[in-house]
C-alpha positions in Angstrom: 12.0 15.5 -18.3 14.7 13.1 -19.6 17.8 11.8 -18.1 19.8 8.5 -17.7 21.1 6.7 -14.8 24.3 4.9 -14.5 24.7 1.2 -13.7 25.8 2.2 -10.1 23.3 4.3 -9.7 21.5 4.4 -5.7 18.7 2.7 -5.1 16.3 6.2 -5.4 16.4 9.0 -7.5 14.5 12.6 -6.9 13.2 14.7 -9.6 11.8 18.0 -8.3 8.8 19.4 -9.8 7.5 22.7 -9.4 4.1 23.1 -8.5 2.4 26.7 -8.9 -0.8 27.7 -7.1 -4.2 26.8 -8.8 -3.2 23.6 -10.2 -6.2 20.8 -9.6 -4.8 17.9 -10.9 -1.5 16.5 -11.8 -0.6 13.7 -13.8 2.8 11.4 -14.4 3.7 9.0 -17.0 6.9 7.4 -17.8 9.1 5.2 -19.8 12.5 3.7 -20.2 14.4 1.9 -22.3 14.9 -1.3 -21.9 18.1 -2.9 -23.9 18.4 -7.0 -24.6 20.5 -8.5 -22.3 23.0 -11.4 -22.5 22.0 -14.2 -20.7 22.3 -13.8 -16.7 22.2 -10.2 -16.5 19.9 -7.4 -15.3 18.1 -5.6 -17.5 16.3 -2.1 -16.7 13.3 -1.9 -14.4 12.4 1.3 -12.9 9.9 2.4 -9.9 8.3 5.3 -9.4 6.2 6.9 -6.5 5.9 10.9 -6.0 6.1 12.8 -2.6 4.8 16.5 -2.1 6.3 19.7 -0.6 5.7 18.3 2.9 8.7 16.9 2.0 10.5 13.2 1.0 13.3 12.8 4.1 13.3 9.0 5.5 9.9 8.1 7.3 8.2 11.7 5.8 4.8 10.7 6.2 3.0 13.9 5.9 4.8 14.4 2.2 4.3 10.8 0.8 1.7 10.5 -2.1 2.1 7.1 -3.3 3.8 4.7 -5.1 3.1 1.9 -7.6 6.2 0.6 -8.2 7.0 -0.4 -11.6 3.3 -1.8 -11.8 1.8 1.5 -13.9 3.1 4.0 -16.3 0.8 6.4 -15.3 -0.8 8.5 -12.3 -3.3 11.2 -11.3 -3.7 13.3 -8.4 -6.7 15.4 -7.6 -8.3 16.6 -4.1 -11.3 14.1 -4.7 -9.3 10.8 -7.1 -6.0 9.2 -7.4 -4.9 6.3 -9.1 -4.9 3.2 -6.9 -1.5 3.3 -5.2 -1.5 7.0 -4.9 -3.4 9.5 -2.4 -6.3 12.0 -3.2 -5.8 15.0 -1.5 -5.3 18.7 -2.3 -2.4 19.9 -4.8 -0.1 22.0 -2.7 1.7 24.9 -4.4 5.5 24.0 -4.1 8.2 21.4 -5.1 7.3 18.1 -5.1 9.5 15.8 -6.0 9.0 11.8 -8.3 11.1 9.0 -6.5 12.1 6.7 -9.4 13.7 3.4 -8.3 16.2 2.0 -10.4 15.2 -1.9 -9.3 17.8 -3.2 -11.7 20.0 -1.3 -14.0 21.4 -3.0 -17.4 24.9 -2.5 -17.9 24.8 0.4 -20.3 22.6 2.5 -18.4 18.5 3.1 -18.2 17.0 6.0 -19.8 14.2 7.6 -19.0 11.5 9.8 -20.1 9.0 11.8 -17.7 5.9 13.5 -19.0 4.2 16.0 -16.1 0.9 17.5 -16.6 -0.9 20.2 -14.5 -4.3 21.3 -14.9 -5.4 24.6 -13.6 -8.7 25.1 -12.0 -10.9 25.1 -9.0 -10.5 21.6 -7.6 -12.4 18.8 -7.3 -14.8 17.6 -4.7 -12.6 16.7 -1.5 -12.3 12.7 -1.5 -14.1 11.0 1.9 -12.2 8.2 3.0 -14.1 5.1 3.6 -12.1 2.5 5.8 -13.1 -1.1 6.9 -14.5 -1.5 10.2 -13.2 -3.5 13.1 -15.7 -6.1 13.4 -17.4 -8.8 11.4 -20.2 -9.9 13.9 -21.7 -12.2 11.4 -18.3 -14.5 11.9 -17.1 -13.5 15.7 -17.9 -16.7 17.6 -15.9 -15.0 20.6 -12.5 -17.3 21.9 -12.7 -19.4 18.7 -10.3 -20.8 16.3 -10.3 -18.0 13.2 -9.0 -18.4 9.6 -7.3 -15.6 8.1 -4.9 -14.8 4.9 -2.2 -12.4 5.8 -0.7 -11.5 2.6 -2.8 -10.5 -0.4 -2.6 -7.9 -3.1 -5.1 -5.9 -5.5 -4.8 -3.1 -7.9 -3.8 -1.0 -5.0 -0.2 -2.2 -6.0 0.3 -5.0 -8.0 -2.3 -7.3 -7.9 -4.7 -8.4 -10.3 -7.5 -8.3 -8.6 -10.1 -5.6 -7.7 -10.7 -5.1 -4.1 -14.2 -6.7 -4.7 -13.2 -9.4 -6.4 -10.3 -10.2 -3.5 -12.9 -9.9 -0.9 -15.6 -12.3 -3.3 -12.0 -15.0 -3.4 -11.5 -14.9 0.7 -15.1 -15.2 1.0 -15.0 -18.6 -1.0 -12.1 -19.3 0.7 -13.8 -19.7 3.9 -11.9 -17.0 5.6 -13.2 -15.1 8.8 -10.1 -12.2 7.6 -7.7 -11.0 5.9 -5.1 -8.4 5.9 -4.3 -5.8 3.2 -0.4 -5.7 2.3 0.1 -3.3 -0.7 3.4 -2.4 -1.4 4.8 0.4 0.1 1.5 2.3 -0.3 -1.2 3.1 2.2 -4.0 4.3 -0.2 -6.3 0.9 0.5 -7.1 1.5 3.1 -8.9 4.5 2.4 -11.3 2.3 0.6 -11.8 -1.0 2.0 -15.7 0.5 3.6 -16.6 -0.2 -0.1 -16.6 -3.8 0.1 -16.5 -4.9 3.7 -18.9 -6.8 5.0 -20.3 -7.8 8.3 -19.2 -11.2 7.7 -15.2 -10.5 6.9 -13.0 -8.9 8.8 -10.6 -6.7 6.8 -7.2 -5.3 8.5 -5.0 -2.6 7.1 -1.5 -3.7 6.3 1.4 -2.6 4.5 4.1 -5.2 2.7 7.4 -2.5 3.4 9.2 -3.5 -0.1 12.5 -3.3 0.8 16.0 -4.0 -1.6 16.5 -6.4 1.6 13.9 -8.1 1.8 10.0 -8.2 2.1 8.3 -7.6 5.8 4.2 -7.1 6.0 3.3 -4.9 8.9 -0.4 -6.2 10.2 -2.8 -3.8 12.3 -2.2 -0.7 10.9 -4.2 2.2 11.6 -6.1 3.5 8.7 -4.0 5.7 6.1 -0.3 4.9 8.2 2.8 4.2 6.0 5.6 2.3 6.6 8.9 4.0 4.8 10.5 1.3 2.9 13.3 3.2 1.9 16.6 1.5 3.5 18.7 -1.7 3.3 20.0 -4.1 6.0 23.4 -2.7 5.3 21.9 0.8 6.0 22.0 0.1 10.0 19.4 0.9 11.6 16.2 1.3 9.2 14.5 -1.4 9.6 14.0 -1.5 13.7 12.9 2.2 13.7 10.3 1.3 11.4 9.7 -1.8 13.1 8.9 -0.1 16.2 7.1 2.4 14.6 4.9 -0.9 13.5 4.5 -1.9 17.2 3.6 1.6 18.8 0.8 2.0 16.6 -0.2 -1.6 17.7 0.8 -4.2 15.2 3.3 -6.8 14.4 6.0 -6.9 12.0 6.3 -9.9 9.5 9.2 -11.8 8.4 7.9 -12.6 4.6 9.1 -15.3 2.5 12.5 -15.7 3.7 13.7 -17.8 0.2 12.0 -16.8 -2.3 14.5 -16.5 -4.9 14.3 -12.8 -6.4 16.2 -10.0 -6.1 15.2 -7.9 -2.7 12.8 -10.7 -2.1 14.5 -12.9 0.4 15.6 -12.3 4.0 18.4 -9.8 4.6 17.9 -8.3 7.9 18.4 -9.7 11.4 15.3 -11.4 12.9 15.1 -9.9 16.0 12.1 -6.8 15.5 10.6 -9.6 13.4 7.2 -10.6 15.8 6.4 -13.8 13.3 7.8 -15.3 10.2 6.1 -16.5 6.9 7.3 -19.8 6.5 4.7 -21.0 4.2 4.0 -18.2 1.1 1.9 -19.1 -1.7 1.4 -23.2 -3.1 4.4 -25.2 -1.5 8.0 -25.2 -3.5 11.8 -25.9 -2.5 12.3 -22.2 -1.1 9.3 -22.6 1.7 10.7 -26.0 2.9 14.3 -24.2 3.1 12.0 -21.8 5.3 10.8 -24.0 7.7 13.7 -26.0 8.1 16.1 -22.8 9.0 12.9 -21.7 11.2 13.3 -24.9 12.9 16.5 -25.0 13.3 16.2 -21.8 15.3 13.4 -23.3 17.3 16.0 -26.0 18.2 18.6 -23.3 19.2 15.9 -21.9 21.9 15.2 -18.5 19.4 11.2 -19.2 18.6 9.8 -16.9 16.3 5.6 -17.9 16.0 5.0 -19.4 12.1 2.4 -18.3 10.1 1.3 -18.8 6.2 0.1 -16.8 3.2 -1.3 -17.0 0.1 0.8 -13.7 -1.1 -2.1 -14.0 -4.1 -1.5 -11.7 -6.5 -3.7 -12.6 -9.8 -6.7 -14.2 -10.3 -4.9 -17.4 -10.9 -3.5 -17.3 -7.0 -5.6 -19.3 -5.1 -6.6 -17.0 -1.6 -6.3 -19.0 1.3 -3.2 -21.4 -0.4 -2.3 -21.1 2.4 -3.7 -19.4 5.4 -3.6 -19.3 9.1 -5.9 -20.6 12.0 -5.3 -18.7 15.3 -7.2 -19.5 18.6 -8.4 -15.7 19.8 -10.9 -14.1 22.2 -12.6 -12.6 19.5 -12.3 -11.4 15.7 -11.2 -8.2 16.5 -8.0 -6.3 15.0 -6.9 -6.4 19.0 -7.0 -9.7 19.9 -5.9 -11.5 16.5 -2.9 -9.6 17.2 -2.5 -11.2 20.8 -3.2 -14.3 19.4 -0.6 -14.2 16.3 2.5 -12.6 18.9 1.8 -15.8 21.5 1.8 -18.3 18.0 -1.7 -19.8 19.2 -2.1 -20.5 15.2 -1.4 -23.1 12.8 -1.5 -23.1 9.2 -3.7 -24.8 6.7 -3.6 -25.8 3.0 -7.6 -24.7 2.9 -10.7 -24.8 4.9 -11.4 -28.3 4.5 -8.2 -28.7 6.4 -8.7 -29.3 10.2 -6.6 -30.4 13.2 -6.2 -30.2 16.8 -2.9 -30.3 18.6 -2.6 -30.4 22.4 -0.3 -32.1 25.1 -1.4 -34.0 28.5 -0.2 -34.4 31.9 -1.7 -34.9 35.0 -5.0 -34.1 33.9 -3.5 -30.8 32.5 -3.7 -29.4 28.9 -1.7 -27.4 26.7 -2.3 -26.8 23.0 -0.3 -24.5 20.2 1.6 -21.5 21.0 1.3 -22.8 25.3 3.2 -24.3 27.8 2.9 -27.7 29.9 5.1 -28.4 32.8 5.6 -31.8 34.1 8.0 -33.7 36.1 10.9 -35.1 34.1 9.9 -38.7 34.4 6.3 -38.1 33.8 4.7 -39.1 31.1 3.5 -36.6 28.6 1.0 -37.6 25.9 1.0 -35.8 22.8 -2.3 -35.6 20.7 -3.4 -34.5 17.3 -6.3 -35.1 15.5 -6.9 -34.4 11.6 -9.7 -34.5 9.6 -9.9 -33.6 5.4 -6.6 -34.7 5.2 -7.3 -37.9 3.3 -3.8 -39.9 1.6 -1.4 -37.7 3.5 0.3 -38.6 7.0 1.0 -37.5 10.2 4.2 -36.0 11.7 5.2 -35.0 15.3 8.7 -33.8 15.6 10.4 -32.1 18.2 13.7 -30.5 18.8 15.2 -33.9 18.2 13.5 -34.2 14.6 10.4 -36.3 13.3 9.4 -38.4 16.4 6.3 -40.2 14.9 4.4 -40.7 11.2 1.4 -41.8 10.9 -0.6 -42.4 7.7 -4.2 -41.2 6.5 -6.3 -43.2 5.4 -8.9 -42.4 2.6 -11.3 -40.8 5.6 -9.0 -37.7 5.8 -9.3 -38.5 9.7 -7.0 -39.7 12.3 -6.0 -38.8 15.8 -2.4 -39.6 16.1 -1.1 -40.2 20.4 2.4 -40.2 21.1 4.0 -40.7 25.1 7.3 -38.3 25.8 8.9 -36.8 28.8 10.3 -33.7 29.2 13.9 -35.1 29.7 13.0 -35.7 26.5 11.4 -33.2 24.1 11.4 -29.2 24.7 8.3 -29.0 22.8 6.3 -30.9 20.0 4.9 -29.4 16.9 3.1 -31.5 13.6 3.5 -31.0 10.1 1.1 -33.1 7.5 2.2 -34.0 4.4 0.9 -35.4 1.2 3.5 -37.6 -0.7 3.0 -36.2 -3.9 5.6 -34.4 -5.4 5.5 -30.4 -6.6 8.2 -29.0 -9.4 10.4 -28.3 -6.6 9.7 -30.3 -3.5 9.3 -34.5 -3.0 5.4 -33.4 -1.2 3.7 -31.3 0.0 3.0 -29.7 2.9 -1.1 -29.3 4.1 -0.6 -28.3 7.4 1.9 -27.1 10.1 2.0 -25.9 13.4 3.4 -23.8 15.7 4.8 -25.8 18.6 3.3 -26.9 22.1 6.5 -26.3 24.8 7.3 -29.2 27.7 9.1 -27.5 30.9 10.9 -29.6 33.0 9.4 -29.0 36.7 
């Protein structure tokens, strides 16, 4: 099958393919042309996914088959395999249909080229799904502090890594989880049995790949997918999925707000957002832009709990860089969640990384993600304590800005105490920095929290 799209073409494309009865096995591959480019402009990159005779209407789970994106040129589909990215399961006679996606379009056009082949012939073995389980009892230490990355990738989309070798990285890492965030595909978690251990906790995710923006859903049950299909100015896309997010249980992620590629940064409203990525990958310009707009909207009264991600795609991405430390009941799928949506986490640069944050009054304690009430005249205290942070320093801030710095010595331990009121400060959150520069940034960040909140009483 050829064809060419136009420069305003939509953002998906449907080619239908006819499917007789007996086939076993189908397999895709494609190509386009991509044309030199002046300087500045868009050249061609095309998508593709497939969807069977269940059919492909907006949130269609039953007749979605996968996707890679623009990551493969090629994919099979049999009852018993399927090319990471894609879903084994039984050929059904009927139309399917390819979903190309025209990510950018050069100004003369994109041309394409499809090649489909079906094999006849009794099919294959059935494939037996294999998906993590919900506990790691060598790490759950019950209510304990956990470390988890949120945002990783494999060759289930378009990673570098193999699932075992991501697993093998967030062990090293010191991690007690992670979550899995293909792109726009559900097929991981199918497999993640294979390499889960009693001593990580693996959660299935989704990173919904949207042309407005970039939002991991956490907690999802084995094999659900997210549509991803829809823009901000489409109206109402992105909260239906979002809610579909929260009925089956998990939360919906803001993901690198900045980042400065097309359909990467932020484009729809915040409000079915449960958490926002401030901090994605090593730290650079666009993740300081990140937590300053997310603290400006912590000044305006409209908290949304922070968390941080490695986002590590290649072997070269450090897993872990960063990753989050959230106080929970136990390592369950459940309870992390709890934990995450009342921001009882902070984020840290690696495991070496530790600190404690908490607020006194009266003999009464509060630490990240709670709340402290105290008379307006009554003197608050305001507490943290770092260790493996040596050469960096200290900051508490509130709504007012940075309250209080404090440097590091070559320890990489300090307990920092600063006196407030609540006439004075709404809450109190820390940040510790390193002052050496990055490419894009006069330091770097190490670790951040979510704030502790002061009510006037």
């Amino acid at each position: 099958m050829t064809g060419a799209l136009p420069a305003d073409v939509p953002d998906w494309y449907y080619l239908p393919v006819d499917v007789p009865r007996g086939v076993r096995e189908i397999e895709v591959g494609y190509s386009y042309d991509r044309p030199q480019v002046p300087p500045g402009a868009r050249g061609n990159v095309l998508d593709i996914g497939v969807f069977s005779p269940a059919g492909f209407q907006l949130g269609n789970e039953r007749g979605f088959r996968g996707w890679s994106g623009g990551f493969r040129d090629r994919f099979v589909i049999s009852a018993g395999r399927a090319t990471p990215g894609y879903l084994p399961g039984p050929i059904e006679h009927g139309r399917w249909h390819l979903i190309l996606g025209p990510y950018t379009v050069a100004r003369q056009g994109l041309s394409y080229r499809v090649e489909i082949t079906l094999r006849f012939g009794p099919p294959d073995a059935p494939f037996v799904p294999r998906p993590a389980p919900e506990r790691a009892p060598a790490r759950d230490r019950g209510r304990a502090w956990y470390r988890g990355d949120g945002h990783v990738h494999t060759v289930y989309s378009d990673g570098r890594r193999t699932p075992a070798e991501l697993v093998a990285a967030a062990r090293a890492a010191g991690l007690d989880f992670v979550v899995s965030t293909e792109h726009n595909t559900s097929s991981a978690s199918l497999q993640w049995g294979e390499h889960a251990g009693d001593d990580l906790l693996i959660l299935n995710g989704e990173e919904v790949t949207t042309r407005s923006g970039h939002w991991p859903a956490w907690n999802l049950p084995v094999g659900t997918w997210i549509d991803w299909r829809y823009r901000a100015e489409d109206g109402h896309g992105f909260r239906r999925f979002a809610e579909q997010v929260h009925r089956a249980g998990g939360l919906v992620v803001a993901a690198h707000p900045f980042t400065p590629c097309l359909g990467c940064s932020w484009g729809f409203d915040y409000g079915p957002a449960d958490l926002v990525e401030v901090w994605n990958g090593p730290w650079t310009l666009d993740d300081e832009a990140t937590v300053i707009a997310w603290d400006g909207r912590l000044r305006a009264g409209e908290w949304i709990p922070a968390v941080g991600n490695s986002d590590a795609h290649h072997p070269e991405h450090v897993v872990g860089l960063p990753h989050n430390v959230v106080l929970a009941d136990e390592l369950t799928p459940r309870r992390l969640m709890d934990a995450f949506r009342a921001g009882r986490n902070w984020i840290a640069e690696s495991a070496q990384v530790r600190l404690d944050l908490g607020a006194v009054e009266g003999g009464r304690r509060a630490g990240i993600g709670e709340r402290l009430g105290a008379g307006t005249g009554a003197p608050v205290t305001v507490e943290v304590s770092v260790a493996g942070v040596p050469g960096t320093a200290v900051r508490l801030l509130d709504q007012n800005g940075p309250q209080w710095i404090q440097p590091v010595d070559a320890t990489g331990s300090a307990t920092v105490r600063w006196t407030t009121q609540t006439r004075y400060s709404r809450w109190v959150r820390a940040e510790v920095r390193r002052p050496v520069p990055t490419a894009t940034t006069p330091d770097t960040m190490v670790a951040l929290t979510n704030p502790v909140f002061l009510d006037a009483r």
